[in-house]
N, C-alpha and C positions, 0 to 999 in steps of 0.2 A: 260344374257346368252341365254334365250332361244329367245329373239329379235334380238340376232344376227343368232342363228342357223337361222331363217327366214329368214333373210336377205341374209346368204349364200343361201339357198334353191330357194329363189328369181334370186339370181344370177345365179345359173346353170342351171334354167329356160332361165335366159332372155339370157343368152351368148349361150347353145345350139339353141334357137329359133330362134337369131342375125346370129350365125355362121349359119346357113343354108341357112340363105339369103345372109349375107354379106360376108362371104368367102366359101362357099359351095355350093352352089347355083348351077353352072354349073356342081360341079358333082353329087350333088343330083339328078336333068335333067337326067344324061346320066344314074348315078344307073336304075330309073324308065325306062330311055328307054333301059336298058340292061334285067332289067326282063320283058316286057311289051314283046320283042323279041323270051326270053326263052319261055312265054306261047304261044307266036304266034307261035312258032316254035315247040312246043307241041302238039295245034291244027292239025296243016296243017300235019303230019307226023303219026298219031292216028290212019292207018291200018299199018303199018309194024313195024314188033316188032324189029327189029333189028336196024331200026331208032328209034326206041321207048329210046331202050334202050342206045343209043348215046346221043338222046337228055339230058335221064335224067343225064347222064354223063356230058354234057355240062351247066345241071341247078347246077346240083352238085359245079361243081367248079363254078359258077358265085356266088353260096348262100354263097360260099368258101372265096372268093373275098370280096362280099359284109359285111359280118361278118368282115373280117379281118379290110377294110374299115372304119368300124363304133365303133371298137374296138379304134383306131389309131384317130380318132375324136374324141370320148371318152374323151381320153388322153390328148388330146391338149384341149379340152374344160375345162377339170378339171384343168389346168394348170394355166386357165386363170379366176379363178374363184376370185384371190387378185382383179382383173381389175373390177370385178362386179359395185363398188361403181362409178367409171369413166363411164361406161357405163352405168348407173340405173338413172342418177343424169338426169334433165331436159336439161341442156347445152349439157349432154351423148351421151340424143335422138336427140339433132338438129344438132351434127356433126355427128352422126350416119346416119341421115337422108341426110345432106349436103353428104359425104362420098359415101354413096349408090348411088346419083345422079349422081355423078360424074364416079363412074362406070360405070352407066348406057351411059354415055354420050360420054366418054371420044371417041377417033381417030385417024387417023393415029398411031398405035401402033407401037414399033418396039424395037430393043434391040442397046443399045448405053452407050456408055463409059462416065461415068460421074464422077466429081471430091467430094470427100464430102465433101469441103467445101462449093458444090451449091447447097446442098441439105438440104433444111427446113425442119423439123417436122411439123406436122397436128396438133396432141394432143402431152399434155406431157406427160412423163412417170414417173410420180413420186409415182404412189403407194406402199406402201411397198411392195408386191405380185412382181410388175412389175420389183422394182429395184433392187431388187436383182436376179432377173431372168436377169437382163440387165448385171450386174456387173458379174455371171459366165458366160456369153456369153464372154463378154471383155476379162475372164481368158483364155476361150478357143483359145479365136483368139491370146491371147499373145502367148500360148504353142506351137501356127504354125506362130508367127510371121518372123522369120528369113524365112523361106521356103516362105512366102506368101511377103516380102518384095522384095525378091531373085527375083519374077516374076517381080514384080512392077519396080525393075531398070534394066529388058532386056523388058518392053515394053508392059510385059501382066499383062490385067485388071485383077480384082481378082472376077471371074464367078461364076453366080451360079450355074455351077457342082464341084464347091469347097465350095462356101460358104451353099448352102443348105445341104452338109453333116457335115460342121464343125456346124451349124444353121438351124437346120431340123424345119418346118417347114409348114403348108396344103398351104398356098398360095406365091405364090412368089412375092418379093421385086418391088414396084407398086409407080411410081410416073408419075404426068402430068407438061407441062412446067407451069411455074409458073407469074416471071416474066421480060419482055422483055427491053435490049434498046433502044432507040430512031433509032438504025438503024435496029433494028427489029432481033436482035440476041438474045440467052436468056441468062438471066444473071442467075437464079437458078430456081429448080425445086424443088415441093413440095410432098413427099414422102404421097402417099393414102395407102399404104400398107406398113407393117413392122418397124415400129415407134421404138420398143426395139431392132431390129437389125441394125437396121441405127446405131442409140445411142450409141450400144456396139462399132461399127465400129467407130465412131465418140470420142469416149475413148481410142481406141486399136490406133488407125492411124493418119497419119498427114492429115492437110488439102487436100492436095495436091493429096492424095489416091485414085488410080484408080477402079471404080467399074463399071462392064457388069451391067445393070439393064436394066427394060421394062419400056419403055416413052411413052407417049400420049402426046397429045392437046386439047384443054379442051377449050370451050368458053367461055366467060368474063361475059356474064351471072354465067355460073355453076361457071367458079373458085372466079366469086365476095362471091359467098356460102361460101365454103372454106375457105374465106378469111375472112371473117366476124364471122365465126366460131374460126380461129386463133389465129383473133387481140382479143378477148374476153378472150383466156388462157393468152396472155399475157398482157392484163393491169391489170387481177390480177393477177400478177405477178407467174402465174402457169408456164409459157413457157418462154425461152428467145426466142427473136427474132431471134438470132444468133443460136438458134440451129434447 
């Protein structure tokens, strides 16, 4: 008992520490340059008290922000604390590591209509924590499926001003091209972000399901990482290739 309470404790360590780099990161950044502004702007204003007194009004609500911010990270951190053992494990850190690279890397970004059945999984999602956090995502999406199909045969993709409120969320749904045909077209793409929302979408929907996501390019260096990261869940038989 008490080697697992460690173990959890381990984990809300390594996934808040991870989440700041690997999905937090840019707003971490902007937090620090939002207060780094508030004192600068503290500074520069320090004879007039009636700007004195704006300022502290405008730190006020930034400290407002920033709590509320970290409360909501909180949340999602604790959420994901079943995942610990996925992410702790030695194979964890080198798709963690491959992952991260590929963020770093990734190009031409843009938002593009994709089918899900071209879209690959990175890691799998099998831990208990993870899959049934996958399986109520699936109930959710079944309970607005008539309305979210209704779009799909007039045409429209199913966006994330839909899907991040039905599937909230800190980072949005993140995949790079994956792999191409000989005439240089791509045949699927490999989902770097949101692996339990694909999943549930990939439960909920037919192949053929249209979804708004953000795409990159990704060089054959960084995606051979990825990929070697990949084929490794699935020759033990962790991941299907198909998913």
């Amino acid at each position: 008992m008490a080697a697992s309470k460690n173990r959890q404790l381990i984990g809300i360590f390594a996934l808040l520490l991870l989440g700041g780099v690997v999905v937090t990161g840019d707003r971490i950044t902007a937090t620090r340059q939002q207060i780094n502004n508030v004192l600068l702007t503290r500074s520069l204003v320090a004879s007039s008290d009636a700007v004195k007194r704006e300022t502290a009004s405008d730190a006020s609500a930034a400290s407002k922000n920033l709590t509320v911010g970290l409360l909501d990270k909180l949340k999602y951190y604790w959420s994901k604390i079943p995942e610990a053992g996925l992410v702790l494990s030695s194979r964890g850190q080198e798709m963690i590591s491959a992952g991260l690279n590929a963020q770093r890397m990734k190009k031409n970004t843009r938002m593009q209509v994709v089918l899900l059945k071209d879209i690959k999984l990175y890691h799998p999602v099998t831990d208990d924590g993870p899959t049934k956090k996958t399986n109520m995502r699936k109930e959710i999406l079944l309970e607005h499926y008539n309305d979210i199909t209704i779009d799909q045969e007039n045409g429209i993709p199913f966006s994330p001003s839909i899907y991040n409120k039905l599937l909230p969320s800190i980072d949005p749904i993140q995949m790079v091209v994956y792999d191409t045909n000989d005439d240089g077209s791509v045949k699927n793409y490999l989902a770097i972000q949101g692996q339990g929302r694909l999943k549930a979408m990939k439960m909920a929907f037919s192949p053929d399901f249209k979804l708004l996501v953000e795409v990159s390019d990704l060089d054959k260096a960084d995606k051979d990482r990825l990929r070697s990261v990949r084929n490794k869940y699935i020759e033990d038989g962790e991941l299907d290739d198909n998913e």
